[in-house]
BALUMFI-142225 format. One record per residue (C-alpha): x, y, z; residue in three letters. Coordinates in Angstrom, 2 decimals. Example, Ala and Ser with C-alpha at 12.3 -4.5 7.8 and 13.67 -1.06 7.14 Angstrom:
# residues 2
@c1: 12.30	c2: -4.50	c3: 7.80	res: ALA;
@c1: 13.67	c2: -1.06	c3: 7.14	res: SER;
This chain:
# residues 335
@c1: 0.00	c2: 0.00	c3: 0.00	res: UNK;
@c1: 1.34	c2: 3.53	c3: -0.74	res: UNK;
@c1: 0.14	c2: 6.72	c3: 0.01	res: UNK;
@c1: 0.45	c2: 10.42	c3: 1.12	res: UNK;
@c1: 0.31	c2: 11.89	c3: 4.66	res: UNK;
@c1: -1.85	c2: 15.42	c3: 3.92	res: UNK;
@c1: -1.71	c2: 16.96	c3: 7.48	res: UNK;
@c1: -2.07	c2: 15.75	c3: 11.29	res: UNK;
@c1: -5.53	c2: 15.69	c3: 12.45	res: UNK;
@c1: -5.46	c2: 16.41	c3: 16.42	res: UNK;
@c1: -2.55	c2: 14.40	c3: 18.67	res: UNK;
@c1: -3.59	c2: 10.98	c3: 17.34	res: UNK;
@c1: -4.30	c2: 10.99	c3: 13.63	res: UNK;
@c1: -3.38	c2: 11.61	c3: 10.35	res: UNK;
@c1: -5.10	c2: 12.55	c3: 6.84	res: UNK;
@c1: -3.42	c2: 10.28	c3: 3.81	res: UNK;
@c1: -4.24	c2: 10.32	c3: 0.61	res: UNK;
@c1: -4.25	c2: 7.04	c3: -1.44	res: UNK;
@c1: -4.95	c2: 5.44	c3: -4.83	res: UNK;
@c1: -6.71	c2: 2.11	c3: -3.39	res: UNK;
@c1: -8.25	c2: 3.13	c3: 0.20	res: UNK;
@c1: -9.29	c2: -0.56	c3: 0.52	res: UNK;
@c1: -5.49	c2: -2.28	c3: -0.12	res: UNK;
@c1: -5.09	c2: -0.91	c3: 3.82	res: UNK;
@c1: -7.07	c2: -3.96	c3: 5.04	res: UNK;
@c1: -4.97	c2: -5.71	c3: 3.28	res: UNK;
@c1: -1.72	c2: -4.71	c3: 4.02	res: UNK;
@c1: 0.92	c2: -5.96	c3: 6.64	res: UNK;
@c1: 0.68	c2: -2.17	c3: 8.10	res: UNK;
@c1: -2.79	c2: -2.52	c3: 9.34	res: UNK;
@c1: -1.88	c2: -4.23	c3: 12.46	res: UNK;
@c1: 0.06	c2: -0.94	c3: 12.97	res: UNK;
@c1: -3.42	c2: 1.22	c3: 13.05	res: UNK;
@c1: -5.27	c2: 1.74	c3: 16.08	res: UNK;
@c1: -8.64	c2: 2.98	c3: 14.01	res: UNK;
@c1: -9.40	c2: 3.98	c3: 10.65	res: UNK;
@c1: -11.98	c2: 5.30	c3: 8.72	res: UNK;
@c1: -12.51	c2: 7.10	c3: 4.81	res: UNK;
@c1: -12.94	c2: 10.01	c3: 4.98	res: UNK;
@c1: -15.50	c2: 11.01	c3: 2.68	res: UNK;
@c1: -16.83	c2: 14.25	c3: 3.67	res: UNK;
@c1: -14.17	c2: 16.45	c3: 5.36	res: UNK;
@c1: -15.11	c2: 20.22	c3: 6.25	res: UNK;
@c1: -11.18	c2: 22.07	c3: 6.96	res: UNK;
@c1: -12.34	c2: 24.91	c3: 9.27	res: UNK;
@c1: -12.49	c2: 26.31	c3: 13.41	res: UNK;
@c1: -15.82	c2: 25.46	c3: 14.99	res: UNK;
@c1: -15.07	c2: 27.60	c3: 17.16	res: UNK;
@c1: -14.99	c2: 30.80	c3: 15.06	res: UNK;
@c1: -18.09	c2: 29.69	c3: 12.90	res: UNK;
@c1: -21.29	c2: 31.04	c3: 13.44	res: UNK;
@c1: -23.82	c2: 28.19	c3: 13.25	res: UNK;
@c1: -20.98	c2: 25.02	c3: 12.59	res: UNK;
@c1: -23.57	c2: 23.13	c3: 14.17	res: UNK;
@c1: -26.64	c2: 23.55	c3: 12.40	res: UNK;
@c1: -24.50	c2: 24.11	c3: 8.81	res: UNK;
@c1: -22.40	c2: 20.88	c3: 9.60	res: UNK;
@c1: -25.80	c2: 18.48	c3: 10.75	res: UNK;
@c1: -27.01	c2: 19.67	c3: 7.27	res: UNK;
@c1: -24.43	c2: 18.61	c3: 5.45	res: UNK;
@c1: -24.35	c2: 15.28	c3: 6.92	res: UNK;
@c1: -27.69	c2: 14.59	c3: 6.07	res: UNK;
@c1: -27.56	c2: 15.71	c3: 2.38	res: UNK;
@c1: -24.48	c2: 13.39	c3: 2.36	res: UNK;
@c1: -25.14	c2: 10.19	c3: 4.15	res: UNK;
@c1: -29.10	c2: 10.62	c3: 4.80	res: UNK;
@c1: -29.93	c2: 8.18	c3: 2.01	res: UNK;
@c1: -27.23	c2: 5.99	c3: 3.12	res: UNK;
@c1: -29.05	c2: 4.94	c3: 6.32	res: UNK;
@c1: -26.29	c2: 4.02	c3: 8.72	res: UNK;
@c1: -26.98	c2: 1.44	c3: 11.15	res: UNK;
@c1: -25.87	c2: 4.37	c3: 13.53	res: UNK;
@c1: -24.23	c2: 7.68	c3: 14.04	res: UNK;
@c1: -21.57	c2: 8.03	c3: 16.22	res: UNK;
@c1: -19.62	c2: 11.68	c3: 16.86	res: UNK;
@c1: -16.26	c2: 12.03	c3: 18.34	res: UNK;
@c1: -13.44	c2: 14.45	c3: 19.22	res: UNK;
@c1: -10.31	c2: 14.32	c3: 17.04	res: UNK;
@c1: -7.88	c2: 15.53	c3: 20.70	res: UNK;
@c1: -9.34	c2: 12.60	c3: 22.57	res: UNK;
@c1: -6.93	c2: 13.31	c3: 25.64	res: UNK;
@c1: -7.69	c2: 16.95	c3: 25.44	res: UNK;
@c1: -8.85	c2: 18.75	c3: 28.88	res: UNK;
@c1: -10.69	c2: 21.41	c3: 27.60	res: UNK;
@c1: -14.33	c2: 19.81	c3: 27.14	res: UNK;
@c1: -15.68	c2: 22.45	c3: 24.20	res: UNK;
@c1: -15.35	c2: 19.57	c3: 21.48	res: UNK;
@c1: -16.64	c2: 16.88	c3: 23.59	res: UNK;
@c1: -19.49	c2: 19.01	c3: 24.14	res: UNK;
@c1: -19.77	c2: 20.02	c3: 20.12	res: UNK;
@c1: -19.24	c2: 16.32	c3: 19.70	res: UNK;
@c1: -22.56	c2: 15.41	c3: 21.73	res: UNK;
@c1: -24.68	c2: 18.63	c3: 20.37	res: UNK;
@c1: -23.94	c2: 17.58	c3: 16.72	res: UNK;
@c1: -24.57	c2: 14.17	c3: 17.22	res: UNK;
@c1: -27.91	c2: 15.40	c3: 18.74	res: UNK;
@c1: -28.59	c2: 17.67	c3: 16.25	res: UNK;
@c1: -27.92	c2: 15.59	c3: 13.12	res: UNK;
@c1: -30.09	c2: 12.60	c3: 14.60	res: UNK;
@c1: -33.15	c2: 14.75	c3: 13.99	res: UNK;
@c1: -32.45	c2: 14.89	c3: 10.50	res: UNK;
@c1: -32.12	c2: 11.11	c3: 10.01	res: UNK;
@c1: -34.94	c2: 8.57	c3: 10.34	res: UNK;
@c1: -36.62	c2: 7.22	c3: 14.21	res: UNK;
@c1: -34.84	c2: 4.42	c3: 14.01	res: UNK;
@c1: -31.42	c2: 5.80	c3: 13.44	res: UNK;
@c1: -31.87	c2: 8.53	c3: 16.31	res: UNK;
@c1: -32.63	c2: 5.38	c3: 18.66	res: UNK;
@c1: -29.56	c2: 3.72	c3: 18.53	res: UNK;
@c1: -27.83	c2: 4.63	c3: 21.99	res: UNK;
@c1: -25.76	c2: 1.82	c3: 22.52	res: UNK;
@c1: -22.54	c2: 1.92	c3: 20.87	res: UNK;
@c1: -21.69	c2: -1.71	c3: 21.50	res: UNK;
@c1: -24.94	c2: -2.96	c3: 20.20	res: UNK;
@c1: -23.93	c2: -2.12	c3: 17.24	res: UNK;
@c1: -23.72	c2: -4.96	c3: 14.15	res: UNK;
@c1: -20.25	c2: -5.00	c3: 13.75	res: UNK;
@c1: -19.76	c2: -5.86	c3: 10.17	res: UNK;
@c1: -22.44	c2: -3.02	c3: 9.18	res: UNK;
@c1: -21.48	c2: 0.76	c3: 8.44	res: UNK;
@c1: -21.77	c2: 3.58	c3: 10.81	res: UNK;
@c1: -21.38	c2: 6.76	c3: 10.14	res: UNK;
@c1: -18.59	c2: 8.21	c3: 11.99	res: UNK;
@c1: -17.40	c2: 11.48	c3: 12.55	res: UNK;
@c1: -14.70	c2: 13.21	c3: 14.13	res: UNK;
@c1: -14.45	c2: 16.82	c3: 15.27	res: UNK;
@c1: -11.93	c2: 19.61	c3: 16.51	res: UNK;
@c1: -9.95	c2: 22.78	c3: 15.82	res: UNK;
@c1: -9.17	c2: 21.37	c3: 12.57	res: UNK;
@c1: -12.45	c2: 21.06	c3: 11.23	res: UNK;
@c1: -15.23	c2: 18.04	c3: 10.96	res: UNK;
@c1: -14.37	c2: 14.60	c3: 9.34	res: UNK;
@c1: -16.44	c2: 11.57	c3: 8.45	res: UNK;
@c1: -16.57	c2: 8.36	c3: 6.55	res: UNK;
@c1: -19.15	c2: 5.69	c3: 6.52	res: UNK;
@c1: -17.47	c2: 1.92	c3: 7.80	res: UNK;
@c1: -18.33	c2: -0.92	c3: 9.52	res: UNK;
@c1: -16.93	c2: -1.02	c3: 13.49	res: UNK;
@c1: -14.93	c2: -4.00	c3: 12.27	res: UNK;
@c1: -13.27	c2: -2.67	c3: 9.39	res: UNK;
@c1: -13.02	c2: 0.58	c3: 11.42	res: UNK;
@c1: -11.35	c2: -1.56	c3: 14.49	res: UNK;
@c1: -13.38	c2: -0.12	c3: 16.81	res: UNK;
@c1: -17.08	c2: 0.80	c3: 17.84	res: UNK;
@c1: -16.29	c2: 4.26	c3: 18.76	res: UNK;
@c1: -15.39	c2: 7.10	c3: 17.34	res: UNK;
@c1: -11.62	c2: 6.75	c3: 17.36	res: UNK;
@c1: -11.84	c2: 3.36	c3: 18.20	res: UNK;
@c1: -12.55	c2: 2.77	c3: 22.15	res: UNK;
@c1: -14.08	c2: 4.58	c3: 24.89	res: UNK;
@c1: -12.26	c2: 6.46	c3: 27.22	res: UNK;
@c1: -11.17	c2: 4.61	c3: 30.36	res: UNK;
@c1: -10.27	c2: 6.36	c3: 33.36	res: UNK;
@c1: -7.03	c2: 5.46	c3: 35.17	res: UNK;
@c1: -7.61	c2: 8.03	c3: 38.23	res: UNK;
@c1: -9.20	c2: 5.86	c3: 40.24	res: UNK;
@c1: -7.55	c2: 5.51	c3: 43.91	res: UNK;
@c1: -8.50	c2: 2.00	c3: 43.63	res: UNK;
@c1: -6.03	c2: 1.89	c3: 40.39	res: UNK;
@c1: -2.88	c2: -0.95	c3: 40.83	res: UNK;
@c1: -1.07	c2: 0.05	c3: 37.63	res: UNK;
@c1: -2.12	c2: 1.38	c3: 34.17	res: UNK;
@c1: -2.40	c2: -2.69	c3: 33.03	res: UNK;
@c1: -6.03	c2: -2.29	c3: 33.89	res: UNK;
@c1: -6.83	c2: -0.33	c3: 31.78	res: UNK;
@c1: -5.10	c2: -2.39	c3: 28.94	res: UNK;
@c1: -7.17	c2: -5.37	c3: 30.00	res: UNK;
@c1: -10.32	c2: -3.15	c3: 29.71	res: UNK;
@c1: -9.60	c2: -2.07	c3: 26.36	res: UNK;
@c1: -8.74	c2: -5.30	c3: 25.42	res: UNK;
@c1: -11.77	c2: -6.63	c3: 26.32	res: UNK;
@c1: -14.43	c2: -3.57	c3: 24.88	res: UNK;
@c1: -12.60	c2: -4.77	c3: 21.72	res: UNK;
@c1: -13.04	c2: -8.54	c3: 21.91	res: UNK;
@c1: -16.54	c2: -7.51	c3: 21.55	res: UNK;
@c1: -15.90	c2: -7.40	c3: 18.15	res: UNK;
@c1: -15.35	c2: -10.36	c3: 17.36	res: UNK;
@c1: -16.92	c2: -12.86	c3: 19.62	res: UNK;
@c1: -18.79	c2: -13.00	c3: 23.02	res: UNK;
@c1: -16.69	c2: -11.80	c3: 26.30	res: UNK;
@c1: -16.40	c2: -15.11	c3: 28.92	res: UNK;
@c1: -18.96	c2: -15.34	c3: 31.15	res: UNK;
@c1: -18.75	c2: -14.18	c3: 34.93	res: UNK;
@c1: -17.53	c2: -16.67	c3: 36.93	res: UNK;
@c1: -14.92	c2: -17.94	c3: 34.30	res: UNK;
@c1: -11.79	c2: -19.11	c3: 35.18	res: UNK;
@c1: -8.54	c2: -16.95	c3: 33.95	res: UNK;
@c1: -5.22	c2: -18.29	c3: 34.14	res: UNK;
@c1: -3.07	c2: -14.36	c3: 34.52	res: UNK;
@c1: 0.91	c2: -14.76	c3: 33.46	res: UNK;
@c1: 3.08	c2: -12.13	c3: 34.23	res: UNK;
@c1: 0.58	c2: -10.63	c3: 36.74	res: UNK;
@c1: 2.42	c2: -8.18	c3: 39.04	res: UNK;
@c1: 1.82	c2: -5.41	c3: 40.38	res: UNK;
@c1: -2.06	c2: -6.91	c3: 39.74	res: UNK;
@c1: -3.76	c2: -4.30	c3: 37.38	res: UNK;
@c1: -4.89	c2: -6.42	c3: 35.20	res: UNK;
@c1: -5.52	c2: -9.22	c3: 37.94	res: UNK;
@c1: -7.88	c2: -6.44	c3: 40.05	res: UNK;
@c1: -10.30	c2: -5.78	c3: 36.71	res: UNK;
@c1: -10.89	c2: -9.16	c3: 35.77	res: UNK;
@c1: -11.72	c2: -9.98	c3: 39.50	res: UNK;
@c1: -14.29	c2: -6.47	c3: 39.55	res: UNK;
@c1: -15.65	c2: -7.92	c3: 36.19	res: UNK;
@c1: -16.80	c2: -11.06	c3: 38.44	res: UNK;
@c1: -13.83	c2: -13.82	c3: 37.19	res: UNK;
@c1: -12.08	c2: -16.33	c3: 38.88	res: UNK;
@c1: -8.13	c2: -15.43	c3: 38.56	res: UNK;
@c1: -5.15	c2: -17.30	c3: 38.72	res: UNK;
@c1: -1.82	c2: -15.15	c3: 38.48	res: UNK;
@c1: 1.38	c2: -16.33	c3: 38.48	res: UNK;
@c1: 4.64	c2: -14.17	c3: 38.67	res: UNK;
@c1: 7.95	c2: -14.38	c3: 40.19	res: UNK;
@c1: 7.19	c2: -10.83	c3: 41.91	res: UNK;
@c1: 4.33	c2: -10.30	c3: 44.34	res: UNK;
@c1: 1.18	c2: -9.04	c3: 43.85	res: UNK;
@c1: -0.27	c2: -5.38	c3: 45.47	res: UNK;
@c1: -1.29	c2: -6.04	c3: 48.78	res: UNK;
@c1: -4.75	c2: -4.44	c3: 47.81	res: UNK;
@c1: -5.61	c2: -7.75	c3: 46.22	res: UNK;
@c1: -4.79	c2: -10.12	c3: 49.71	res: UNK;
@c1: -7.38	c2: -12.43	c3: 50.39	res: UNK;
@c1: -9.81	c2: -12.02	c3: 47.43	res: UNK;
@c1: -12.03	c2: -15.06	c3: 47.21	res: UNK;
@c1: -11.51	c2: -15.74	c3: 43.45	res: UNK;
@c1: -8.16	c2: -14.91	c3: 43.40	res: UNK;
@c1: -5.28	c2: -18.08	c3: 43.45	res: UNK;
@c1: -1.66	c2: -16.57	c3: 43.32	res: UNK;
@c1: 1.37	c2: -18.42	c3: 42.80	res: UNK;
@c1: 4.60	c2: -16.59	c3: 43.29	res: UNK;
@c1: 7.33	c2: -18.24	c3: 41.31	res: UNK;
@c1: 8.45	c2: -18.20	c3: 37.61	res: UNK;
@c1: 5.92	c2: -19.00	c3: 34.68	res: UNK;
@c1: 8.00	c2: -21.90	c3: 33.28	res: UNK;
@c1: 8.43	c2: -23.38	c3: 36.73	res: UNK;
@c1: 4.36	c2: -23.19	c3: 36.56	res: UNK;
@c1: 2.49	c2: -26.93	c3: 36.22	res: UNK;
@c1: -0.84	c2: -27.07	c3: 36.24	res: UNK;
@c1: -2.45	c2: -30.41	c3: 37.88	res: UNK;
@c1: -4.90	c2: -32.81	c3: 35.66	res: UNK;
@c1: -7.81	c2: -31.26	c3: 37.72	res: UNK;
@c1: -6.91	c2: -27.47	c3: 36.62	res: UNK;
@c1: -8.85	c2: -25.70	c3: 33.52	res: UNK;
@c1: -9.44	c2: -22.62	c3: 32.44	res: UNK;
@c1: -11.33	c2: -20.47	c3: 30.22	res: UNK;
@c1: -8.97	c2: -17.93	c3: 29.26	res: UNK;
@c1: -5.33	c2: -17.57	c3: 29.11	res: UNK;
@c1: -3.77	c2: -13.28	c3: 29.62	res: UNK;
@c1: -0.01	c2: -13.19	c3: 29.25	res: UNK;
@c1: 1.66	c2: -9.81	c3: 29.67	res: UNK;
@c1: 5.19	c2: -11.34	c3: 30.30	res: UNK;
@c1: 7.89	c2: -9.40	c3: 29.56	res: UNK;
@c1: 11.14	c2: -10.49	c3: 28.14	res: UNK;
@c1: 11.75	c2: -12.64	c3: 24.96	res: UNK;
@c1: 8.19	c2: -12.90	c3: 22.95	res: UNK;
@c1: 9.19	c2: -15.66	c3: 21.84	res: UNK;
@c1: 9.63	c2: -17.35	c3: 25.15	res: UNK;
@c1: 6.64	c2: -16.15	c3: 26.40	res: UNK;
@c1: 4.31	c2: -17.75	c3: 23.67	res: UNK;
@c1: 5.90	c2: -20.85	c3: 23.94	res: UNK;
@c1: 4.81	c2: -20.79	c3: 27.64	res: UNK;
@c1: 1.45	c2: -20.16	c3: 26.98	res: UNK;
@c1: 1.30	c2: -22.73	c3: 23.91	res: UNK;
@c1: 2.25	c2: -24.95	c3: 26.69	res: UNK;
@c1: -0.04	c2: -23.80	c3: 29.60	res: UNK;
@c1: -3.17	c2: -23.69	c3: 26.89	res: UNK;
@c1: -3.74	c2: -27.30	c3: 26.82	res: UNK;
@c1: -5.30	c2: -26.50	c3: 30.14	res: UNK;
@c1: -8.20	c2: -24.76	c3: 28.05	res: UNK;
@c1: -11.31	c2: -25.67	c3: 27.73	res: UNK;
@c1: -12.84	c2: -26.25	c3: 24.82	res: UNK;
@c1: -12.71	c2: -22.65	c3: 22.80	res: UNK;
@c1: -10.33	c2: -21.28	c3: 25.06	res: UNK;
@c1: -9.81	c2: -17.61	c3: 24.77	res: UNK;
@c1: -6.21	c2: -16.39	c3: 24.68	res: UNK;
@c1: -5.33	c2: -12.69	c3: 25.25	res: UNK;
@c1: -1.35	c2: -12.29	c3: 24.53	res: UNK;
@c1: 0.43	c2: -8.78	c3: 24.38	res: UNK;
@c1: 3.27	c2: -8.78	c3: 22.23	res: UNK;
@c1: 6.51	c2: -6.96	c3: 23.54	res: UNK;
@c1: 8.02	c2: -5.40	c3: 21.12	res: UNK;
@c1: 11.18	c2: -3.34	c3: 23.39	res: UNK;
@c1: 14.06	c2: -3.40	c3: 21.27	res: UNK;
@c1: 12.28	c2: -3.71	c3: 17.95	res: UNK;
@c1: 13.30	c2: -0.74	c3: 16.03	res: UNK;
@c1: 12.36	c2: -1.34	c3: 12.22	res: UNK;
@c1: 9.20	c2: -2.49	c3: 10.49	res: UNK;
@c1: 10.63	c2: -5.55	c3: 9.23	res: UNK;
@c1: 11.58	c2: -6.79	c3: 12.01	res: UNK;
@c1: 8.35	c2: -6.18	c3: 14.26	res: UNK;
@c1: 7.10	c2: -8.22	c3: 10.90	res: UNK;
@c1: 9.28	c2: -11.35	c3: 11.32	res: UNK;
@c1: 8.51	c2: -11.12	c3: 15.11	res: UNK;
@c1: 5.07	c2: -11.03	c3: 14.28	res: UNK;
@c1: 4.67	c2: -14.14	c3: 12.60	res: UNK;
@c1: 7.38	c2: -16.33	c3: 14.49	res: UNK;
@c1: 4.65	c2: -15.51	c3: 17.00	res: UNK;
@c1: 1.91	c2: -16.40	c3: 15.00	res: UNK;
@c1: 3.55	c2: -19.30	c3: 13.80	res: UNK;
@c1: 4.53	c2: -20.67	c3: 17.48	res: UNK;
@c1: 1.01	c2: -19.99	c3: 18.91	res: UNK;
@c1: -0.38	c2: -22.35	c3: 15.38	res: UNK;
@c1: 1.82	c2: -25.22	c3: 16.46	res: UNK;
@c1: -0.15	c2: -25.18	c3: 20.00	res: UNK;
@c1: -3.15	c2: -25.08	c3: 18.31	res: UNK;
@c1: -3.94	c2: -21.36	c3: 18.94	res: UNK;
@c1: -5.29	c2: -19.65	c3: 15.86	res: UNK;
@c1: -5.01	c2: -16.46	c3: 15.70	res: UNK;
@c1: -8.35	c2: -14.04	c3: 15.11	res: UNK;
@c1: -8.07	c2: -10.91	c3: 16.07	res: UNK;
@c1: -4.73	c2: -8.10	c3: 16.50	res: UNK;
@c1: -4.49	c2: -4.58	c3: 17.22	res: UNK;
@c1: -3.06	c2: -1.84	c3: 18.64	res: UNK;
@c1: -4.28	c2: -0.66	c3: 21.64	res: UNK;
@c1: -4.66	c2: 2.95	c3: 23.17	res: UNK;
@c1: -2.95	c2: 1.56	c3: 26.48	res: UNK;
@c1: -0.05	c2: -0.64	c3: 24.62	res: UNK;
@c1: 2.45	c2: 2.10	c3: 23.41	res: UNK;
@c1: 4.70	c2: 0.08	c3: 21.68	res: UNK;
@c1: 3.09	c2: -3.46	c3: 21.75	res: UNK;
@c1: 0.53	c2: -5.21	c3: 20.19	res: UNK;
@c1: -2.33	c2: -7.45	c3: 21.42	res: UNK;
@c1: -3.00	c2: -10.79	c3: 20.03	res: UNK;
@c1: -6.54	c2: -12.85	c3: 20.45	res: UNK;
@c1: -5.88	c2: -17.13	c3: 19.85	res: UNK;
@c1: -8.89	c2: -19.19	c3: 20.12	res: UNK;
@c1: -8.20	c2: -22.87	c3: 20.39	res: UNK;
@c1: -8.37	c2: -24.66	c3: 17.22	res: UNK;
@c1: -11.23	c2: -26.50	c3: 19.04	res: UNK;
@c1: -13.70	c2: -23.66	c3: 17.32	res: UNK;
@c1: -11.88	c2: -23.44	c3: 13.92	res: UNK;
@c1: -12.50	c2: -19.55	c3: 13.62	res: UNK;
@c1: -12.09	c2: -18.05	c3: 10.22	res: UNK;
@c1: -8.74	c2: -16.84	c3: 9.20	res: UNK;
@c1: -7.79	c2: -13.68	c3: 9.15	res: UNK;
């Protein structure tokens, strides 16, 4: 895929310009790209300077897309980390505003992750650089929101480490793709310390069992669903008696290493085991060879019988990537 980077949209995106929008899917780089959407109705201007930007702007999506009939419509900010709330706010009065001039059933649709994943949405984004939008499904877009995922606060007192949030994100985008495991599932947590990711799956109503050389935060002593074993991942044997739903592995060190650990540790699964694997990338420094990590990765997990169905870059991961395996068990469609 080639193409032409026009300008910077906000902190977190970019306007390119390409012959074949739909060679991105495609291409090795995708797995690079947190969200995406065509643009196909782009209005270059400052809201805030423009009389009437919201009345002129619903307008104009309606003449555009109104005969398009979008499963949904969905407005965001382009700054998502910004402080100052005047776009979040223009973001919700558009949205409002532009609803009225599309049909009852359209305006109805509150629930963004109801949505049908492999129908379009019209999206749009919105800040000092003017309004954007494209028409996409959530799926091709890699997300159900507006810029991909909702916000998710870290600020909490009752936050362990920013790995919670990971997990969160993680999980809003499994949704995606195929049903989240039910409460009262068992996880089997590698690489768990300090516990972030340990604490939400426990709040979300899972059974955990985390295993790291390094202890836990003492916030998490004495849960009742929570089984910790403090020693190193490869020293880890699971009994006859012990399966699990899911398998998380945040490990750090060699990705390599790590995957083979899980390949090992996932013929405790259960049938259609779920496997959530973040892929370290430290030390990577060129695009070919995140590549050839990639699929050694890839590769490994397919000799345990973990097919891969899902990747992406999250908000949280900075410079990793997050991998979803299902057991071959379910034969998911390639991808």
């Amino acid at each position: 895929m080639s193409g032409a980077i026009l300008k910077k949209l906000g902190s977190e995106y970019y306007l390119i310009q390409t012959s074949d929008p739909a060679a991105l899917h495609q291409s090795d780089a995708i797995k690079f790209v947190r969200w995406n959407l065509p643009v196909e109705h782009a209005w270059p201007c400052n809201p805030e300077k423009m009389e009437g930007f919201v009345e002129k702007a619903a307008q104009a999506l309606a003449r555009k897309f109104g005969d398009r009939t979008p499963q949904a419509i969905f407005i965001g900010q382009l700054d998502p980390s910004a402080t100052n709330r005047y776009y979040k706010t223009l973001a919700s009065n558009l949205r409002g505003r532009t609803l009225q001039l599309f049909s009852k059933e359209i305006a109805a649709f509150k629930d963004v992750e109801a949505q049908d994943c492999n129908l379009p949405t019209l999206f749009c984004l919105v800040g000092k650089e003017g309004l954007f939008c494209g028409m996409q499904s959530p799926k091709a877009s890699n997300g159900l929101f507006p810029g991909g995922t909702k916000y998710i606060s870290q600020n909490s007192p009752d936050t362990i480490s920013r790995a919670g949030a990971k997990i969160a994100e993680a999980l809003h985008y499994l949704l995606m793709h195929r049903a989240l495991p039910r409460k009262g599932c068992q996880w089997l947590e590698l690489g768990a310390s300090p516990g972030g990711m340990t604490s939400e799956l426990l709040a979300r109503g899972y059974k955990v069992t985390a295993i790291d050389r390094a202890p836990l935060d003492k916030r998490l002593d004495r849960h009742p669903d929570l089984v910790f074993g403090q020693l190193d991942v490869a020293a880890f044997k699971p009994n006859a008696s012990m399966h699990y739903d899911a398998i998380l592995s945040d490990m750090n060190g060699d990705p390599s290493e790590s995957i083979l650990q899980v390949g090992r540790l996932s013929k405790s699964l259960r049938k259609g085991g779920l496997v959530i694997f973040t892929l370290k990338t430290t030390g990577i420094s060129t695009y070919v060879e995140m590549n050839a990590l990639y699929r050694s990765v890839v590769e490994s997990a397919a000799g345990a019988d973990l097919l891969l169905f899902a990747k992406t870059h999250l908000t949280y991961n900075r410079t990793e990537l997050t991998l979803f395996f299902e057991s071959a068990a379910l034969k998911p469609a390639s991808i």
